[in-house]
Structures are given as C-alpha cells and as structure tokens.
C-alpha positions as CSV (number, residue, x, y, z in Angstrom):
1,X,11.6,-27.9,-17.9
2,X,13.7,-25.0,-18.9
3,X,13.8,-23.8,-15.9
4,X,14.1,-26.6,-13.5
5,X,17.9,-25.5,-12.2
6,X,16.6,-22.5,-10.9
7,X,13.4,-23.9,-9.6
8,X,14.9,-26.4,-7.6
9,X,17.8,-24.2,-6.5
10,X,16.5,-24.0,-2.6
11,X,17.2,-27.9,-2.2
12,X,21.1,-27.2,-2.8
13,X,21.3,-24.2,-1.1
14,X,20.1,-24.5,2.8
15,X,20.0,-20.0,3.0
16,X,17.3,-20.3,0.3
17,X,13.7,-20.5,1.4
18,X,11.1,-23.1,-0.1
19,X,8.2,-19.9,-0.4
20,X,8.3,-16.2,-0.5
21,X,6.2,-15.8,2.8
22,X,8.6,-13.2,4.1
23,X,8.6,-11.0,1.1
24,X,4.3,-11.6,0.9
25,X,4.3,-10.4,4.1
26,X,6.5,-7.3,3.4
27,X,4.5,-6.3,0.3
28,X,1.2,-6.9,2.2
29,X,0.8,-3.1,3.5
30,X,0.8,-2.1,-0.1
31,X,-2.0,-4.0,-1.2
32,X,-4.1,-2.9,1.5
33,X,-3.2,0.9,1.0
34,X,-4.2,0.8,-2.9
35,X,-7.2,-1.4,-2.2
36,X,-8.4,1.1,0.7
37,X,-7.7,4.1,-1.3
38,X,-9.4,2.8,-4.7
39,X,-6.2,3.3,-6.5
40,X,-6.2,7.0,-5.4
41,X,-3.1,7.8,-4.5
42,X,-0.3,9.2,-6.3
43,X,3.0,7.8,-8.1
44,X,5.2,10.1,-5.8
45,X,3.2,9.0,-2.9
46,X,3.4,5.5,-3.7
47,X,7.2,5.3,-4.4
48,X,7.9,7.0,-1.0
49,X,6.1,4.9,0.8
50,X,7.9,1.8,-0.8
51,X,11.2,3.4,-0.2
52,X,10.2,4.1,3.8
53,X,9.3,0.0,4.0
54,X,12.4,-0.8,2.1
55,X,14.3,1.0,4.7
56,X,12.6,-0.4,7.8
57,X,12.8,-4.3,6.1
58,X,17.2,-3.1,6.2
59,X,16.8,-1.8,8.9
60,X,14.9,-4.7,10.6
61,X,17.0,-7.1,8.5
62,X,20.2,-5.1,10.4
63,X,18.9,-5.9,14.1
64,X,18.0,-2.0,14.2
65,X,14.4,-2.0,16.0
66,X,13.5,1.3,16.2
67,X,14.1,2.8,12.5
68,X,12.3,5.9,13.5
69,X,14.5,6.7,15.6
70,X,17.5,5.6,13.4
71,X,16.7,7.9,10.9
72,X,15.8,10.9,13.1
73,X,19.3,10.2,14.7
74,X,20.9,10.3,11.7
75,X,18.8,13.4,10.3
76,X,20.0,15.1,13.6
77,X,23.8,14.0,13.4
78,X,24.0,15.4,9.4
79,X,22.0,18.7,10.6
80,X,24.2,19.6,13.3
81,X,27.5,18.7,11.1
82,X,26.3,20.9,8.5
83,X,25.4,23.5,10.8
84,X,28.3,23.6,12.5
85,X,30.6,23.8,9.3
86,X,28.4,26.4,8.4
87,X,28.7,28.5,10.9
88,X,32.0,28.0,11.3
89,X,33.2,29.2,7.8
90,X,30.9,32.1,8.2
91,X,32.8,33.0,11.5
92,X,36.1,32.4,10.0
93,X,35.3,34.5,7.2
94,X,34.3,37.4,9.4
95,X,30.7,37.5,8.7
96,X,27.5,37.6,11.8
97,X,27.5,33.8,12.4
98,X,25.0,34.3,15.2
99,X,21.6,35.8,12.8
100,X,21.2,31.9,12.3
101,X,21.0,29.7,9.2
102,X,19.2,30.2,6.2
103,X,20.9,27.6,4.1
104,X,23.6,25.3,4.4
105,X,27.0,26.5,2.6
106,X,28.3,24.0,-0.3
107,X,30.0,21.5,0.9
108,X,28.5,21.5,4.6
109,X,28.7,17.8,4.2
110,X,32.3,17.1,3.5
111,X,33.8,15.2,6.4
112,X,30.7,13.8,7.9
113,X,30.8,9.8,8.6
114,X,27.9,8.3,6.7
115,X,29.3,4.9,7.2
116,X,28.5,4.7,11.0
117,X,25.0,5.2,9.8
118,X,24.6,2.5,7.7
119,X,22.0,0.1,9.0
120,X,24.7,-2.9,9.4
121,X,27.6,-0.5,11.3
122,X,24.6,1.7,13.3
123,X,24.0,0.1,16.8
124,X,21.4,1.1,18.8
125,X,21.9,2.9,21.9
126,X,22.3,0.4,24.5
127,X,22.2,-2.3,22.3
128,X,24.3,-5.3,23.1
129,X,27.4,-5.8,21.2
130,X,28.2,-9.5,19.9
C-alpha cells in the first residue's frame, strides 16, 4: 500500500510498459550462459559480456542494426586518427616516421570526434535519413 504510486505509475504514463518482457528478454542470454557453464565463468568475463549486450540493446535501441560493424568502424576511425597524429608529430619532429608504430604518442586522441560515434548521432552507411 506504500507503494501503490509507483506501482500503478504505467496507467498515467502511456511510454511506460505494463511488464518487463523486453528487459526479460535482454537478460535471458545471461541466464543461459551461467546455467550452461555451471557457474564457471569468471567475474571479468561475465561483466564484459554484460557490457557487449548493453551496447548492442543502445545500439539496437539507436536504429543501429549491425553493432559489429559499428564498433569496428569506430575502432578503425580512432586507430587511424591516432596513427596519423602519430606519425605526424614524429615526422615533424624529425624522427624515421616510416619504421611504423609501436605505441601511440600522448595525446594521439586529441581532436578526434567521438560524438559522431555515439549510437544516437552514428548512421549507418546507407541508412535512410528521417
């Protein structure tokens, strides 16, 4: 009886569903994982795989339908900015740019636009605009 404002808060509010079906569903790969594995598998394991379905619920929540392909776009777009900064300060400073990378230089980041690769801002290659 405490409670009842927040129980019955879905019959005010249109946006909020009656069950938890969807988030059931999304949980549902992690209870078949630990009862497959007996329990087996480790912490580290376990919270990477929850952040990897977190992403691809955003990302699926964000229209995105590939998120594999997302993320490898995005891993490639940081990789080559960094690389190219890189290389680039190590040419301007007068050292052998072309032996390759070994490492990234502090700071290879810096001016690369994270916010195009959001999942709401990213937009699929050939994906229709509204």
């Amino acid at each position: 009886m405490n409670r009842r404002e927040n129980f019955q808060v879905f019959l005010a509010n249109p946006k909020v569903p009656p069950d938890n079906n969807n988030a059931e569903r999304a949980i549902r790969i992690v209870a078949a994982l630990r009862k497959l594995t007996n329990f087996k598998q480790s912490q580290e394991r376990t919270q990477s795989l929850c952040i990897l379905m977190s992403l691809n619920e955003m990302a699926k929540a964000n229209r995105i339908t590939d998120t594999v392909r997302w993320l490898r776009a995005y891993g490639r777009a940081l990789y080559l900015h960094q690389a190219s900064r890189t290389l680039t300060a190590k040419r301007t400073a007068g050292e052998n740019w072309q032996a390759g990378l070994s490492q990234f230089d502090d700071g290879a980041d810096d001016g690369f636009d994270y916010a195009a690769w959001l999942p709401w801002n990213y937009r699929e290659p050939g994906a229709q605009t509204e």
